[in-house]
C-alpha positions in Angstrom: -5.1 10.1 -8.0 -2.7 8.9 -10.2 -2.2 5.5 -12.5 1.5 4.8 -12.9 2.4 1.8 -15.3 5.9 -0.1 -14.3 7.7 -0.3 -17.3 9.7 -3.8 -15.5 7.3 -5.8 -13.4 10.2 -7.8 -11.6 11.1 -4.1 -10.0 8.4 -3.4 -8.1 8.0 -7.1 -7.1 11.8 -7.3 -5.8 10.7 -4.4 -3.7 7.4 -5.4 -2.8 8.0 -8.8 -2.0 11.7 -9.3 -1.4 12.7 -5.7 0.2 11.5 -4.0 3.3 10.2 -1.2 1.5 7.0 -0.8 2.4 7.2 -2.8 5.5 5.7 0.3 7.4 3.0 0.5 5.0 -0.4 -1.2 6.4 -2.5 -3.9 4.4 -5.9 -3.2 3.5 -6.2 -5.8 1.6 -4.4 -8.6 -0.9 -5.7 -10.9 -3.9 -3.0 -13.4 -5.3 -4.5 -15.7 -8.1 -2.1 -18.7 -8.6 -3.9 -22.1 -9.3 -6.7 -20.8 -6.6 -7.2 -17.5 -5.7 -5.9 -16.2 -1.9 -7.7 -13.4 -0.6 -6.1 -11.7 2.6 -8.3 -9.0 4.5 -6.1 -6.9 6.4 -8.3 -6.2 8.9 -7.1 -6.9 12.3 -9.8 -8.9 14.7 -9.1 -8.0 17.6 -11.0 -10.7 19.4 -7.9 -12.9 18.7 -5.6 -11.1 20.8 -5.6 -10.3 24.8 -6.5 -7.0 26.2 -2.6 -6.9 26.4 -1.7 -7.2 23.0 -4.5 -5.3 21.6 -2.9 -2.2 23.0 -0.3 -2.9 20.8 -2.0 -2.9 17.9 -2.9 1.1 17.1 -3.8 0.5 13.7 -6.8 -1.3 12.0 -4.8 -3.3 9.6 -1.8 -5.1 9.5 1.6 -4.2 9.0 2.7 -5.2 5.2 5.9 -6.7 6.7 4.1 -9.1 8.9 1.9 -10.3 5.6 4.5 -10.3 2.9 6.4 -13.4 3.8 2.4 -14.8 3.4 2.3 -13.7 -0.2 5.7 -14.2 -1.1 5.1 -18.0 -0.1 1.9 -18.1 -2.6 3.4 -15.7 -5.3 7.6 -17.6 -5.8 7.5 -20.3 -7.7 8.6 -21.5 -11.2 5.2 -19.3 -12.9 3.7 -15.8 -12.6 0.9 -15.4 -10.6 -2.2 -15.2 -13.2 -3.3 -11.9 -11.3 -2.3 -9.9 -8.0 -3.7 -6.8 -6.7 -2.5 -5.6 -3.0 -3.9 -2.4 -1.5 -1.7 -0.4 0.9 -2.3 2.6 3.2 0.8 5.0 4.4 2.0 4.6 7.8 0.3 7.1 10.2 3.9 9.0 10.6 4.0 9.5 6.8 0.2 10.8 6.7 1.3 13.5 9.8 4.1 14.5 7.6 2.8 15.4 4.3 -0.3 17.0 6.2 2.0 19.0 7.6 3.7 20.6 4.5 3.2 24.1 4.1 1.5 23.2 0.9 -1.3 21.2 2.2 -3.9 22.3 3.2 -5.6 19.0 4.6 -5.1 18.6 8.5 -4.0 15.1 9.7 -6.7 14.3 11.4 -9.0 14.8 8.1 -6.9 12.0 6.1 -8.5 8.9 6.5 -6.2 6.7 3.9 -3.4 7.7 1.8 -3.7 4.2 -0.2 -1.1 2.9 -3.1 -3.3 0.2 -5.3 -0.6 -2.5 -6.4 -2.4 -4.7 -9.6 -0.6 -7.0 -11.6 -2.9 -8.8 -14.2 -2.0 -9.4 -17.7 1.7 -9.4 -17.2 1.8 -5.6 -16.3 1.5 -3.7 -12.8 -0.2 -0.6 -12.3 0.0 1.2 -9.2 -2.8 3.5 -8.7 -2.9 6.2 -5.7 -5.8 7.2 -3.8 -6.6 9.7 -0.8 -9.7 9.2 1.6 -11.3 12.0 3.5 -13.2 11.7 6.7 -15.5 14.6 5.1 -15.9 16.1 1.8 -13.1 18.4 1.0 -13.0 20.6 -2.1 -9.5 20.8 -1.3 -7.1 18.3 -3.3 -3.2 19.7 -1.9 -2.8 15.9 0.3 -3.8 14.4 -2.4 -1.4 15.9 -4.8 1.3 15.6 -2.3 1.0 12.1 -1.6 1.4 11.6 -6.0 4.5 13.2 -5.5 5.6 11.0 -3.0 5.1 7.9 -4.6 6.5 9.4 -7.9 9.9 9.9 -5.8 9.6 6.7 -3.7 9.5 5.0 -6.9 12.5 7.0 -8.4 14.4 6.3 -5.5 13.6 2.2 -5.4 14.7 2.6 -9.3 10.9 1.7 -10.6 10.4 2.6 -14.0 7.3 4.0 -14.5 5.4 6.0 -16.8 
């Protein structure tokens, strides 16, 4: 686990909000605190779809791309949000792929969340990572993979961080 500060808030939130960057990314959950506070649960309940277009849904949560133009529609406006904090879990595809790197030694099927915490509060972001196990594991290689990743996704969006 790692607790990156953004050094620009309006980075991340171009990416976040505004980009399809972590479209693939599923929503746990999403807080925006304007002049009420809007909680999203990411949850998907099922028992508002047919048994058609439940099979479509493989996932738990919702897709981030399907909820952003929600938040984006609570968070634009002429003032900053008093508070956010959005909680996001690695597509399944991303989880299989750093599970499978030679230097992890965490199968798949063990990783329960690979999460990226997104709070802004204060006028700063932080963006804390965080890896969920269907067991206890002593070992921490997924864990310290997935850091990596979102050191270079970062890098590669250009969000300053430190």
């Amino acid at each position: 686990m790692i607790s990156l500060q953004i050094k620009v808030t309006k980075q991340i939130m171009n990416a976040l909000l505004a980009s399809e960057c972590f479209d693939t990314f599923m929503l746990e959950e999403a807080t925006v605190t304007t002049f009420n506070t809007f909680h999203i649960d990411g949850h998907i309940v099922e028992d508002f779809y047919t048994a058609d277009e439940r099979c479509e849904h493989s996932s738990a949560f919702s897709l981030w791309k399907d909820i952003r133009p929600f938040c984006f529609q609570v968070i634009k406006g002429k003032k900053t949000p008093v508070s956010f904090k959005v909680v996001l879990h690695a597509p399944d595809a991303l989880v299989e792929k750093i599970a499978a790197d030679p230097e992890c030694g965490v199968a798949a099927n063990l990783i329960r969340a690979l999460a990226l915490n997104i709070r802004y509060d204060n006028g700063h972001v932080a963006c804390v990572t965080g890896c969920a196990y269907s067991t206890f594991l002593m070992d921490k290689s997924a864990e310290k993979l997935w850091d990596a990743y979102v050191r270079r996704m970062f890098s590669g969006l250009n969000i300053d961080f430190e």
